[in-house]
C-alpha positions in Angstrom: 160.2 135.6 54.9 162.0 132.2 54.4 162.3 131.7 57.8 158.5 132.6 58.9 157.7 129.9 56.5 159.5 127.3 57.6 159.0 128.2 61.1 155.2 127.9 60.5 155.8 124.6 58.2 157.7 123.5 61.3 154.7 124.7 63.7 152.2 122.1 61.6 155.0 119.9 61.2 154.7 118.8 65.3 151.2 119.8 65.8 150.6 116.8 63.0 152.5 114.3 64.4 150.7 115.1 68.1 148.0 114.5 66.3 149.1 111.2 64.5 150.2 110.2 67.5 147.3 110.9 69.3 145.4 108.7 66.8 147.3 105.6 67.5 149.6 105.4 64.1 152.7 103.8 64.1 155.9 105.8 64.1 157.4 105.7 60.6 153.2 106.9 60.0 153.2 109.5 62.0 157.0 110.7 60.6 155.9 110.4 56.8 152.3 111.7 56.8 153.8 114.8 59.1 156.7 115.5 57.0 153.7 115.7 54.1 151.8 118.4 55.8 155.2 120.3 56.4 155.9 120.1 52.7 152.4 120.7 51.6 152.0 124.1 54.0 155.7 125.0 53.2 154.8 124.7 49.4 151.8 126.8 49.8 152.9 129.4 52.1 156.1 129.9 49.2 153.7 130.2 46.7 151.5 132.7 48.6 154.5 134.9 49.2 155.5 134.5 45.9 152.3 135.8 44.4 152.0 138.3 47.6 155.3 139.8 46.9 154.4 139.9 42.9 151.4 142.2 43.3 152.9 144.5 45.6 155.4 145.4 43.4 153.3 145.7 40.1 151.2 148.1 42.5 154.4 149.9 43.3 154.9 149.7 39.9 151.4 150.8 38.8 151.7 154.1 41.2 155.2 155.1 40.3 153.5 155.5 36.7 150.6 157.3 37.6 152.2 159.5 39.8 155.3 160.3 36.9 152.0 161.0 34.5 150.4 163.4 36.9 154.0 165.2 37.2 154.5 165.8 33.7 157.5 164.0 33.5 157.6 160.9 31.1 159.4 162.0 28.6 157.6 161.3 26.0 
């Protein structure tokens, strides 16, 4: 998963600085504000997966339980 994000952080990374470029910016511009967007969609797409990965597993969670209550078998 690490790598997907930073190969799609990378992706916005050079699509940004064609698009800098294309705007007529200077080149320590075009370098800084396109290393933001790569940190900005890198941050968000962690925290996405993060969260993602979190509800999966309290759903996992959430039908282990119900399925151990329909079985009879929690032991109470």
């Amino acid at each position: 998963m690490k790598k997907i994000i930073l190969h799609t952080g990378l992706l916005f990374f050079f699509l940004s600085a064609i698009f800098f470029s294309q705007r007529g910016f200077s080149i320590p511009d075009i370098l800084l504000k396109s290393f933001i967007v790569f940190l900005m969609v890198s941050i968000m797409l962690s925290f996405l997966a993060i969260v993602l990965f979190k509800s999966v597993k309290r759903e996992a969670e959430k039908e282990k339980d119900v399925s151990t209550n329909l079985l009879g078998n929690n032991n109470e």
